[in-house]
Structure formats: structure tokens, C-alpha cells
N, C-alpha and C positions, 0 to 999 in steps of 0.2 A: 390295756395289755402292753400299752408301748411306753415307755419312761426316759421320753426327750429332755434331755439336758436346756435349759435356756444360755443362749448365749452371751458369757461378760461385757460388759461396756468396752466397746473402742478393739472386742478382741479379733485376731485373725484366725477365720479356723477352714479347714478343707471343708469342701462342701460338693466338690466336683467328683466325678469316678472316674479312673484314667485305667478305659481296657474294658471288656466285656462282663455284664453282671452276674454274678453269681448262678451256673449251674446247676440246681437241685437235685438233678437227674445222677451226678457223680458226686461222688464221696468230697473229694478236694470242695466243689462248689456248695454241695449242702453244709459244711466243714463255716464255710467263709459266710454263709446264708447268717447258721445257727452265731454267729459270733458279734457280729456287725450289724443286727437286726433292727437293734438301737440305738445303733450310735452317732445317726445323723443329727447334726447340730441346726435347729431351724432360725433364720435370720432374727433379731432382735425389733421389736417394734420401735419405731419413730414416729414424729410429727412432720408435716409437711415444712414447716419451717425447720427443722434438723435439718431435712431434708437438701434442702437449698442452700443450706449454707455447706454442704460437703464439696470438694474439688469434684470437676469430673471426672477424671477417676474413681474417688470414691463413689459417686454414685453409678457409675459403672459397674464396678464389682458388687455395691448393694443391691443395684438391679437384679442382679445374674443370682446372687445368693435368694431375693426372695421368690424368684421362679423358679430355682428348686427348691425352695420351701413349698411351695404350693406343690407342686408335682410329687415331692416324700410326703405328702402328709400324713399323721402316723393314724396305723390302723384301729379304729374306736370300737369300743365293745359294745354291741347291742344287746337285748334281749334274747334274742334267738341264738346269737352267736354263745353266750355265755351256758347257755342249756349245752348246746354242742360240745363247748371246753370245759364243761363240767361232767358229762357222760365221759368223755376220750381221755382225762384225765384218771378220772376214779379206776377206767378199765386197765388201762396200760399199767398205771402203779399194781393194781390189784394182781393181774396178770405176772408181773415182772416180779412178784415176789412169790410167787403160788409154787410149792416144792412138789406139789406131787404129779405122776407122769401124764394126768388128761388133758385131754385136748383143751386150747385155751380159745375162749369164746372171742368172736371178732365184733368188730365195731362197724355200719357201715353209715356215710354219712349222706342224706341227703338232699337234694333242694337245685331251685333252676339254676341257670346260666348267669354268671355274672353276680352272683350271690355270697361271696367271697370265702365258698366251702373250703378251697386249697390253702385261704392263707391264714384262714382259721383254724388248718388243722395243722398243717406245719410249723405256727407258730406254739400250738401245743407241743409239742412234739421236739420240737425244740428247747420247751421249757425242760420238758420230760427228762431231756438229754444232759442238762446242765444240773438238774440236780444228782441223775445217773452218774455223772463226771465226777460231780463234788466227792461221791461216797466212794468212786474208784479210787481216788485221791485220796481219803479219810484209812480207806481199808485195800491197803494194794495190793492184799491175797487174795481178794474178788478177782483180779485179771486172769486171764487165760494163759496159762502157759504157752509159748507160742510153740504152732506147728510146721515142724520140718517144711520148706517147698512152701509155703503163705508165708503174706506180707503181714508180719506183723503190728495187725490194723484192728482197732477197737471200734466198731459201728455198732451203737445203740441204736438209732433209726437206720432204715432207708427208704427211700423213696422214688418211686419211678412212675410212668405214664402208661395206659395201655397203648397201643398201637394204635393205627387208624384202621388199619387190615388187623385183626388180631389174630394171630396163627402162636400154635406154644413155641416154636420156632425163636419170634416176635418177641414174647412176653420175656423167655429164658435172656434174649439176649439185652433186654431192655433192663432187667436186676443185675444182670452179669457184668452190664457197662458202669452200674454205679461202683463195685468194687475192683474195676480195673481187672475183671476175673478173666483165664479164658475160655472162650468158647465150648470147646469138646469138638471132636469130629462127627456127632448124628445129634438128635434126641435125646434119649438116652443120655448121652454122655455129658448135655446141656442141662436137663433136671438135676442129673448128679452133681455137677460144678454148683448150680443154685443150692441144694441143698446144705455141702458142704462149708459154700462162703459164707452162708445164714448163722451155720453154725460156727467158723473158724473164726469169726468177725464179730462173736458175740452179739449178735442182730435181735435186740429186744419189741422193736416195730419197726415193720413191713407195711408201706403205705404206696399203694397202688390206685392213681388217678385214673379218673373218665373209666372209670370199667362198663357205663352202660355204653361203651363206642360196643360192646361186644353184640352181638344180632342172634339169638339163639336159633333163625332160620338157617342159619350158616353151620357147618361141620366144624369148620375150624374154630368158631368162636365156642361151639361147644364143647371139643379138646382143648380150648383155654379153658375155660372155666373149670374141665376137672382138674388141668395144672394145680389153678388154685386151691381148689378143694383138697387136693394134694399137701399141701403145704400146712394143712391146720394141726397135722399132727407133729411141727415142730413148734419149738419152745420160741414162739414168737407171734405177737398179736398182730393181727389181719388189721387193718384200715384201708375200706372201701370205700372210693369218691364216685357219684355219679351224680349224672341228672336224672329222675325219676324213673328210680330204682325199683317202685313198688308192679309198677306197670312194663317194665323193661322185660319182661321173662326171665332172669334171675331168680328171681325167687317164687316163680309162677306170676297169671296173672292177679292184679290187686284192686282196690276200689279202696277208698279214705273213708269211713262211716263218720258221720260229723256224729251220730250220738254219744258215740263212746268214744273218741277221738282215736281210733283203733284201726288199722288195715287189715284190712278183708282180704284172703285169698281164696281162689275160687278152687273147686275140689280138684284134685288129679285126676289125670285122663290118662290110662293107658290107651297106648298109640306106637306112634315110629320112632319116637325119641330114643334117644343114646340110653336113655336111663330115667325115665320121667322121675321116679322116687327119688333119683339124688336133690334133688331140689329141697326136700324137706332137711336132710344135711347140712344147706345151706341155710334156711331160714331160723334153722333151729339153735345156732352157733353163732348168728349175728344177732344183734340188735340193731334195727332202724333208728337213725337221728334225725328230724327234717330242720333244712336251715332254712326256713321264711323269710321271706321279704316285709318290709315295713306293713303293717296295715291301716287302716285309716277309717276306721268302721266304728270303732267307739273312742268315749274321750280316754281310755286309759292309754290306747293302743295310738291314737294320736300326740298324747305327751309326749310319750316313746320318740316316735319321729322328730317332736323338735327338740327334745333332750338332744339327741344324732345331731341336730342342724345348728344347736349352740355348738357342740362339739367342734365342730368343721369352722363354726366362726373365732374359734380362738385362736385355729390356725392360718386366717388371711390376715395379709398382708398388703393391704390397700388404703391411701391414705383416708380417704373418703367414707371407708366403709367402717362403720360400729356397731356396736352390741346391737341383734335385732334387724341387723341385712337380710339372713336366711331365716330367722326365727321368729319373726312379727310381718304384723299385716296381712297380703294375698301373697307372699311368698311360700307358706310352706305348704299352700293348698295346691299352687302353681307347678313345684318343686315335685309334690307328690305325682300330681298329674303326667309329667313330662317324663318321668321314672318310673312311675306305678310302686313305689316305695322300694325299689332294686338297687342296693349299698355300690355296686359298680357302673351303674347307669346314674346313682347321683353323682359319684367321685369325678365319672366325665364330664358330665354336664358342666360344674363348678369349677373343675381344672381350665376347661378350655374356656370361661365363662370368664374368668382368672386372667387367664392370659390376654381377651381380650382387652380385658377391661384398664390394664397398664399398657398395652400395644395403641390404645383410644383415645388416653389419655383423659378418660372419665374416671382411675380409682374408685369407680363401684360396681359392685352388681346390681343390676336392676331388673326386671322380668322385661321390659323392653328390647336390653340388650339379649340375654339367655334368647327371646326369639328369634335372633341373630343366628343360633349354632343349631348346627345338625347331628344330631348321635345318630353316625353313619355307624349299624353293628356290620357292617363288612366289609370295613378296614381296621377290627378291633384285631389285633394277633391276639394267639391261642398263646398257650404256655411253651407249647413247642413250637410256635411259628403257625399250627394249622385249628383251625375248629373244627369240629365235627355239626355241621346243623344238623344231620340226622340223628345224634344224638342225644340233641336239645341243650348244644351246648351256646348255640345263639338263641336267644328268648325270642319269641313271636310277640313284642309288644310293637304298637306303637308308640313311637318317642317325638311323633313332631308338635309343635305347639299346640296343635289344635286338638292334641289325644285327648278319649279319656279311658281311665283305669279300665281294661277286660275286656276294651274295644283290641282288634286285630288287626293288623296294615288291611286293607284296601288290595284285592288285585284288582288287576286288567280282566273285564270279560271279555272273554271269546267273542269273535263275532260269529250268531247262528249259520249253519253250514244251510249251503240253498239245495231245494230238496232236488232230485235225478229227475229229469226228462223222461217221461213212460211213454209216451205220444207210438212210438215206434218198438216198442215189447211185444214180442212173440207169446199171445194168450194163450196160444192153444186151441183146438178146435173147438168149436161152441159147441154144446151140447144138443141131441136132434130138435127140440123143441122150441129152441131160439134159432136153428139154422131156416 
């Protein structure tokens, strides 16, 4: 997906970021996202003797550039991911040309924590945008005539987060901050500014992360969600991110049928709900995507994974380490183990693995060293700074050396509570027969 330039001999190129990373959440930052996606330059390989013969300086600044090599590494296409940008693209094109006035079917995408559903979907989305652009550009009587009072601002995507509280309050003001929109003074007057910007802004995709943060035991999460459902009868495709969507109450509850690779929803229940039936509204205008994690269970599904782990070896940069570090021997049985085949939980492992391994002064990776690191998940930051674990946006695996795949951390037992003293209970009178 990503098309890194290699770097010339002998050349000088930025390689640093000077100021805060691109914003997704606002128009300006998704802007700078969509544009610069690719265009980091990854350090050039050498030999340890190049190496040595550089001034310190030079190898000062080689240093530095191939550690953020290692830290950009560019994002590799799996299997599962490519099902995903194959579903989200067909839709949005499909959708983005569709002239007549029905409602346009949304997309929603699934799969755990750490699974790299966000930046697989923005980077579609992205692309989506650039060919969008191209044709504005080709045919500039597509543009919108601009309207009196709006900034006239051309948004084919946007993209925003749910809340961690999700209130429509919340959500309104969470779209409204990507186009710099304001407010309203109630409700009300918030739907109408969303509505309108979607529209004044040419908003061709609406992409709205972590939406299982929403609880359907909660009032307000279920006034978000009509929000939403609001929304599908504008000219603009839905893109929904969660963590396990099917089970979430969104769309009722689910079950995975391995025979027909199919989800199951269990019948509606009239009850105290807002509206039990609207839920079929929903099911029936999205389509489920699931993003999986690596698998390891047959030889095809195993290939897969060290296809991934050649990948990742073309991008280190150690003098030590060669073709078949990650991809040969008890490394990628190891690798799987410690990850459980999870694309974010191997990126850590290998980064910090990386860094060790030039901070060591060993130049390789080795499975001695990786049992060195800890993938602590809680101090991973969230997209916004926070995670939600209750929305399974931290995975429940174990990741210490000794895991293995679909084992669970280990808690602490309780220690047995000691049972109450009765010695001195008021029985009651005995009965005449025992008195």
C-alpha cells in the first residue's frame, strides 16, 4: 500500500518531524495525513565497514535516521487487510457515483485491538480522496458552488472518533470539530450544523471510529446511535470501526457460525428498548468486514505470516541482521507466539526489539534478546490519548515469553473469605420436643 522512495547515495533528506503529528480528527490534519502518507525516505543500507569509515557525525546522523526508519516502517498489506480495502473501496466508489436518491449502504469494519482496522481504513480512504481530487481537477464543474456564510472547503472524507461517554451532544461536536464548524446553541441546532457541513463540504465519506465505545445499556449511547442512523439518508457512505461489532448490541446480539462463515443474529425481543426494530435498519444497510489477525493453523495460513515477516525484514536496518532473522528457524513460531499473529503487537515487539538491539550493540534480533521486552498494553496510547478496555480495545492476550496463542493473562486469586463465627446466634426457641 505504501510506495517508499529509496534513498540516493551520499543524499541528505529530512527524515525528522518538527511540531505535532498530523490531526486526523480535523480537516487541516487529515489534509497533511492524506498527502505525506508516503513520503518518508527510509535510511539506505550499508555495511559495517561503510560504516566505520563515516566521521562521527556522519554516523551520528546515520544513527538517528535509521531509528526512524525502524519506527516509520511502512504499513504491509496482509491478507485480511486487502479483503477489507477491497470491500471499502468497491463501496465508496460505488456509492460516490450512485445518482439516484436512496439511501447509500454503509460499510462497517471489524476485528480486535491493535489490528490495524484505522489505518487500513484511512489509508483507503485516502486513496479514495486523491483520485476524488484528480477528477475535481480533470472536471471543475463537479465543484460546489460556494455557499454564502461557509468556508469554502472541499471534504471528500471525514473522519472522527466516538466519545468515551458517548452522548449525541459528543458525537455532533466530534464531526463538527473536523470542519472547524460551529456549534449551535441546543441539539437540534447541532444535527442541523452536522447535517449541513456534510453537505456544504461535499462530504463523500463519513468515517466514525471505536463506535462499539457505545453501551446500548445506556440511554445516551442509544440516542447516539439513532444520531447515526440519522445520517444514512445523506449522500454520504457510513464507515463504522469497532471492536466486535457483532456482539456489541449494534446490531443485536451475534454468534460467528464457522459452517457457513456467516453471523448469526439472535431473534428480536420486544422489551423496554427505544425501538428494538430499528436495529434491523442498521444491519440491513451495513455490511460486516472482519480484519483477523495472522493465523497459524494450516500451511497456507502460515506462509501468510512469514510472507508479513520477510516484509518487515527488508525494512531493518542492522548491520548483523540478514535475509531469514524473522523469517527462518524458531523465529516465526516464537514471533507468532508472543503476538498471537496481532499486526500491532508484532510492530511493538520488533520496534522495541530494534531499538534494543543498536542501543546493545548486538546489531541483531535474536529470540533471546525479544525475551528481554515487555509489551506492556497499558502504556500503549489510544488514537486520542485514551483506550477504552471496555470496549476491547486493549486485547486480552498474553504477550510474555512464556504465552501461548488463546491462553489469557493469569489473575491474582482472591484469597477464600473465612466463614462468620455462629457459636453465639440467636437460634430461636427449640422446638417442645427437643426442649
Amino acid at each position: 500500500m505504501s510506495n517508499l522512495r529509496p534513498e540516493p547515495p551520499n543524499a541528505v533528506v529530512p527524515f525528522l518531524r518538527f511540531g505535532p503529528r498530523p490531526d486526523r480528527t480535523r480537516h487541516e490534519g487529515w489534509q497533511e495525513f492524506r498527502r505525506t502518507r508516503d513520503l518518508f525516505v527510509p535510511v539506505r543500507k550499508m555495511s559495517l565497514a561503510e560504516y566505520r569509515r563515516m566521521s562521527p557525525r556522519k554516523k551520528s546522523l546515520y544513527d538517528l535516521h535509521r531509528a526512524a526508519t525502524h519506527v516509520n516502517m511502512q504499513m504491509l498489506d496482509t491478507p485480511m487487510s486487502e479483503v477489507v480495502t477491497t470491500l471499502m473501496r468497491s463501496r465508496i466508489q460505488n456509492n460516490a457515483m450512485r445518482i439516484g436518491p436512496s439511501t447509500l449502504d454503509g460499510l462497517m469494519i471489524n476485528g480486535g485491538g491493535y489490528q490495524g482496522k484505522t489505518e487500513t481504513a484511512c489509508r483507503t480512504a485516502a486513496e479514495f480522496e486523491d483520485t476524488w481530487r484528480d477528477l475535481y481537477e480533470q472536471y471543475p464543474e463537479c465543484y460546489l458552488d460556494p455557499m454564502p456564510g461557509t468556508r469554502d472547503l472541499i471534504a471528500p472524507v471525514a473522519y472522527c472518533q466516538t466519545p468515551v461517554k458517548a452522548t449525541p451532544i459528543g458525537l455532533c461536536e466530534a464531526i463538527l470539530d473536523y470542519y472547524g464548524a460551529p456549534y449551535g446553541r441546543n441539539l437540534r441546532g447541532m444535527i442541523r450544523n452536522v447535517r449541513e457541513s456534510i453537505k456544504a463540504h461535499a462530504t463523500t465519506v463519513l468515517i466514525i471510529d471505536d463506535i462499539t465505545r457505545l453501551k446500548m445499556h445506556r440511554e445516551d449511547d442509544q440516542d447516539t446511535l439513532d444520531l447515526i442512523r440519522s445520517l444514512m439518508d445523506l449522500d454520504v457512505t457510513l464507515v463504522l470501526i469497532g471492536v466486535n461489532i457483532p456482539r456489541s448490541g449494534l446490531l443485536r446480539e451475534g454468534w460467528h457460525d464457522p459452517r457457513t462463515n456467516q453471523w448469526v443474529y439472535a431473534p428480536l425481543k420486544k422489551g423496554k428498548s427505544y425501538n428494538p426494530d430499528a436495529s434491523t435498519q442498521t444491519e440491513r444497510r451495513f455490511d460486516i468486514v472482519t480484519l483477523d489477525a495472522f493465523d497459524y493453523s494450516s500451511d497456507a495460513r502460515t506462509g501468510a505470516f512469514i510472507d508479513h515477516l520477510i516484509g518487515i525484514e527488508n525494512e531493518i536496518r542492522l548491520f548483523n541482521a540478514g535475509p531469514g532473522t524473522l523469517s527462518e528457524g524458531r523465529m516465526p513460531e516464537y514471533l507468532y507466539r508472543r503476538t498471537h499473529g496481532i499486526v500491532g503487537l508484532l510492530r511493538r515487539l520488533v520496534e522495541d526489539g530494534l531499538t534494543k538491539a543498536i542501543e546493545s550493540g548486538l546489531e541483531d534480533l535474536t529470540i533471546d534478546l525479544l525475551d528481554e521486552i515487555t509489551i506492556n498494553l497499558g502504556n500503549i496510547p489510544g488514537k486520542d490519548g485514551v483506550r477504552d478496555a471496555e470496549a476491547g480495545e486493549i486485547p486480552d492476550v498474553d504477550t510474555s515469553p512464556e504465552s501461548e496463542p488463546g491462553r489469557k493473562p493469569e489473575t491474582k486469586r482472591s484469597k477464600p473469605r473465612k466463614g462468620r463465627n455462629k457459636v453465639l446466634d440467636d437460634r430461636g426457641t427449640p422446638p417442645a420436643a427437643e426442649a
